[in-house]
N, C-alpha and C positions, 0 to 999 in steps of 0.2 A: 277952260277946264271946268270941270263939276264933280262932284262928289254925288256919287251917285250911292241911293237904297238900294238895300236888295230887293224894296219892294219895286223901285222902276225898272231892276235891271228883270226884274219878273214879270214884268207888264210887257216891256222889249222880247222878251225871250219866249213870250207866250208859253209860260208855266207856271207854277205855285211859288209861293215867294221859301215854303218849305223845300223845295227843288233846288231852289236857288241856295237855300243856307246849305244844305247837303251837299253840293256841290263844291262850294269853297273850303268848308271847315273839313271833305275829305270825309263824309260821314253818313251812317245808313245807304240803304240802296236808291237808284237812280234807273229809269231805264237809259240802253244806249240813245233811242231820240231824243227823250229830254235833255240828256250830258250834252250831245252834241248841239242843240239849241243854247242851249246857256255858254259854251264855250266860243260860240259866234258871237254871240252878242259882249261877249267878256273882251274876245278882239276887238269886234270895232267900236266898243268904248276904247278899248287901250284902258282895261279896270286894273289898278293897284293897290292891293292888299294895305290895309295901315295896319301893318304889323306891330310897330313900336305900340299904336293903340291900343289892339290885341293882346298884347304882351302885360301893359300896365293894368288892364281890366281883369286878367286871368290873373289865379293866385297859386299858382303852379312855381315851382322856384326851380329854376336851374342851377344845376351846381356842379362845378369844375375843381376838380383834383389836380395840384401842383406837386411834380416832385421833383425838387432844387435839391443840393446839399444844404446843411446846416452851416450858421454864421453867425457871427457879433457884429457888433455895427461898427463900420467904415470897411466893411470887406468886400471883395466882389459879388458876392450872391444880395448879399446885403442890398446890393444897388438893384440887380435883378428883381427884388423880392420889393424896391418899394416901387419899382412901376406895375408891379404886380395888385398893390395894393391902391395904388391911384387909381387904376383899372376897375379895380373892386368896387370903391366908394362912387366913381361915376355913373358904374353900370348897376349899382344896388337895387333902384327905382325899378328897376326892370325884374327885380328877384332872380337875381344873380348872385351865387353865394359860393366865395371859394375855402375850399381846404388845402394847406400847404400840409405833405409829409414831406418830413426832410432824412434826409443820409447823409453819413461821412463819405465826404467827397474822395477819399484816400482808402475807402474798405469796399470793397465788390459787396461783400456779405451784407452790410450792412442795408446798399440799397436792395440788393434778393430777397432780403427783409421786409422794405418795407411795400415791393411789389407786391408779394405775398400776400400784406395785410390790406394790400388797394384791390384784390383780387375779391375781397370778402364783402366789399363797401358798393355803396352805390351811388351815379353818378352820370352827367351826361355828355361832359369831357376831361380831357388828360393835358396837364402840360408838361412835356420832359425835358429834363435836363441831359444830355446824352452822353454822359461821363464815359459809365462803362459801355462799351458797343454792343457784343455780345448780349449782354439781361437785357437791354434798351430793344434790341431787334426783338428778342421773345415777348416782351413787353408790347411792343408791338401786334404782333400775330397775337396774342391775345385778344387786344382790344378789336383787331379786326375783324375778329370773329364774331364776338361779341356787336359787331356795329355802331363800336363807339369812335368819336374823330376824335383827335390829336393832335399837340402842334410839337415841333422839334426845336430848341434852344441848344444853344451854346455850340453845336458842332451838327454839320447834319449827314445823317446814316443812309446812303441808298437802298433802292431797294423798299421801302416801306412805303406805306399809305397813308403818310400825315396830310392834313388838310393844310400845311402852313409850315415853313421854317423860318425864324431869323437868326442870323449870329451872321459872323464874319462868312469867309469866305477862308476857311482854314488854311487851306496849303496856300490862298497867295499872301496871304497874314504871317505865315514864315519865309514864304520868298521873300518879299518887303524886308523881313528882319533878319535875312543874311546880305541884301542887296546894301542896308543901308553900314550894318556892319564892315562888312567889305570895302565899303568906301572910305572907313579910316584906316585900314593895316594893309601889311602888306603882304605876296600872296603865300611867301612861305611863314608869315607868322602863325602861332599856335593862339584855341581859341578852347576856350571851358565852356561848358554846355552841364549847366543845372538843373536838375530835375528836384523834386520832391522825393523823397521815400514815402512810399505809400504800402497797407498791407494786400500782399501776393504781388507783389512788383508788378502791376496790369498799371498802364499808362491811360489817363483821359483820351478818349476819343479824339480831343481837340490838340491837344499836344503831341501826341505822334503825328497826326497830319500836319500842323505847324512843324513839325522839326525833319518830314520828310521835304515839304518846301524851301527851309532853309539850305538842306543838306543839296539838293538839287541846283538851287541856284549856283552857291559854292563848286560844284562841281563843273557848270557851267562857264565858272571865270579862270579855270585853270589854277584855281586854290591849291596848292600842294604845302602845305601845311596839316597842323595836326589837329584832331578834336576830342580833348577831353573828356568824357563825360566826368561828372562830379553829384552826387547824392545827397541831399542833406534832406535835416527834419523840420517838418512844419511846425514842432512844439517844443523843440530841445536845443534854444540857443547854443549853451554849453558845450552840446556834442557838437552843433554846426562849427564853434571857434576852432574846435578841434580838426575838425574834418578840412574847410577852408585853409589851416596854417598849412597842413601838409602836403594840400594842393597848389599852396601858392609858396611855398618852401623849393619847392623842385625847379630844377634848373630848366623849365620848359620852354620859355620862350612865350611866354604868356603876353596878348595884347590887347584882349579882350574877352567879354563871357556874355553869355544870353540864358535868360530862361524865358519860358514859354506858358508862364500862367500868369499868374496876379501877386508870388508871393517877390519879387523881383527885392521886395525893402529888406529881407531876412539876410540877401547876399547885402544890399548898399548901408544898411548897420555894420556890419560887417568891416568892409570898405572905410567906412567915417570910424568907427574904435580904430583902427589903424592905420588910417592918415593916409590912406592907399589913393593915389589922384592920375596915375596914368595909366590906368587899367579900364577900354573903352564898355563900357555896361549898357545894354537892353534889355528893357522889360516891355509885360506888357500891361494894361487896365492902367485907368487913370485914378485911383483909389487915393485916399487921403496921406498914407504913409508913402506911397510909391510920388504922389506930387512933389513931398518934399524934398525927397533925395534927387527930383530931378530938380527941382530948383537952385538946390544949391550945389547941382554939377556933378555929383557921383554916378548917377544914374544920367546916360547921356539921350535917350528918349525911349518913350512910351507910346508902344503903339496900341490904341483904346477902340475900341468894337461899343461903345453906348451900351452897356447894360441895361439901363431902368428905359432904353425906346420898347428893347426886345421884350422884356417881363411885361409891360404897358400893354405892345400889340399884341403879344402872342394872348392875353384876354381879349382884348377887342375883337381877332378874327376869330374866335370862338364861339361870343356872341353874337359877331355876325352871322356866322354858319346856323348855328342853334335856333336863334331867336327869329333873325330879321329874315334867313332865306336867301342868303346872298352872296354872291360869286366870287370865292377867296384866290386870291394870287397865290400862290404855292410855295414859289422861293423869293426871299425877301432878305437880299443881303444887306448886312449894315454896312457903314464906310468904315474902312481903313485908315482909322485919324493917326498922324502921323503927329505927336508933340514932341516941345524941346520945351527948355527955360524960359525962351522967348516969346513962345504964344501960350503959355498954356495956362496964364490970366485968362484970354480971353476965348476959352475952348468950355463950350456948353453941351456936355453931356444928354441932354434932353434936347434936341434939335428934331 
């Protein structure tokens, strides 16, 4: 191997070594015999660009727009947002530079908001969070318009032009969580199904997909049984007390309950204030309140999609695309980690 000048690949190429830089860096004119001299000679070297080199010698900054929802620490985005930021601080050297806007993960409005205001900014890619479908798709056609790439988190939207997805693989992420439900009740037991109250009742992206896979699985095993839905608030224990006595007061035939986000510990408080121990619970994310309701058995598992891999890569193949020039895999499902009490010591989030 050799590292070749542009002045030898100009000696080879029989033309000016200014031919040769105009040629690679994509810049002023060229005749077509020249171009095609230098592009022979570029094959049978087999010449590769040192981009990374490129990159550190230019003082050009790239900078990538995140929009997650808003969080405190030990939440699920929380986990998103620090592989987001380990991303950040590896790929800095390379003038790399990210802006997080955030939204209420519970208000359409809010993220139409802060689309709006990403509308005005500038930037040379996006990373989304795909809560609401609908703004997420315009959002979309925007950017493509625009010719900016994109990567998709948390649930992924057909139909658009992102350069890159990770997250689960949503509908079998709820088949899984009716499959393993199932496996402790029996078929005419009845079963509560939690959702979040959110403002405009519009459901996450990734949540109705998960709870069509659940609802499908179930149908599959000749479930004739009932399902509940049940509503509670993301910020108003108080009313939640209220809301759960009434649902678990009723002479239902309750055996079990599921919800389909991260806030799984709002129901297992819940559960432990009331001493409630044979009522079989899934959740999902492995988040710091949700471990411990599984460990000590309210919460009977947690099935966890790695947040901080997703936030991590979805910068990496950004910077790849951006910077280095290079051939991104498109759909990028995380694993379907399935925890209980018993392994979930030794279950590493960042694998």
């Amino acid at each position: 191997m050799k590292n070749y000048r542009i002045k030898d690949i100009a000696v080879m190429a029989g033309v000016s070594a200014g031919t040769v830089d105009r040629v690679l860096h994509n810049r002023g004119r060229v005749s077509e015999e020249s171009l095609k001299k230098v592009r022979r000679t570029l094959k049978k070297i087999d010449y590769q660009p040192n981009l990374i080199a490129r990159s550190l010698a230019s003082k050009k900054v790239c900078r990538i727009m995140t929009l997650i929802p808003s969080f405190i620490f030990g939440e699920y985005w929380a986990e998103v947002n620090s592989g987001i930021t380990k991303a950040e601080k590896e790929f800095s050297y390379f003038h790399l530079e990210i802006e997080c806007r955030s939204f209420n993960q519970y208000d359409k409005v809010s993220f139409d908001t802060v689309v709006e205001e990403l509308k005005q900014d500038e930037y040379q890619g996006v990373i989304i969070a795909t809560l609401f479908k609908e703004s997420t798709f315009e959002l979309t056609q925007y950017l493509d318009k625009k010719n900016i790439p994109y990567v998709l988190i948390d649930a992924y939207i057909e139909n658009t032009n992102c350069i890159a997805y990770y997250g689960t693989d949503s509908y079998r992420s709820g088949y899984i969580g009716g499959k393993l439900l199932f496996e402790r009740i029996g078929k005419d037991n009845n079963i509560l199904l939690f959702n979040i109250i959110s403002k405009g009742s519009i459901e996450s992206t990734q949540v109705s997909v998960r709870e069509k896979g659940f609802r499908d699985y179930l149908s599959k095993t000749g479930f004739c049984g009932s399902i509940y839905p049940v509503s509670i608030s993301s910020e108003s224990p108080e009313k939640n007390r209220l809301i759960l006595d009434r649902a678990l007061k009723r002479e239902y035939g309750i055996k079990a309950g599921i919800i389909f986000n991260s806030r799984v510990h709002i129901v297992a408080s819940y559960f432990q204030e009331k001493k409630i121990k044979d009522l079989f619970l899934i959740g999902y994310d492995a988040i710091r309140t949700n471990v411990t309701f599984l460990k000590n058995g309210i919460v009977s598992h947690l099935i966890a999609q790695r947040p901080e891999v997703q936030g991590y890569n979805s910068v990496k193949v950004l910077f790849y695309h951006l910077v280095l020039k290079r051939e991104i895999e498109k759909m990028n499902y995380m694993p379907i980690d399935i925890l209980i009490k018993e392994n979930i010591e030794y279950y590493n989030n960042y694998i």
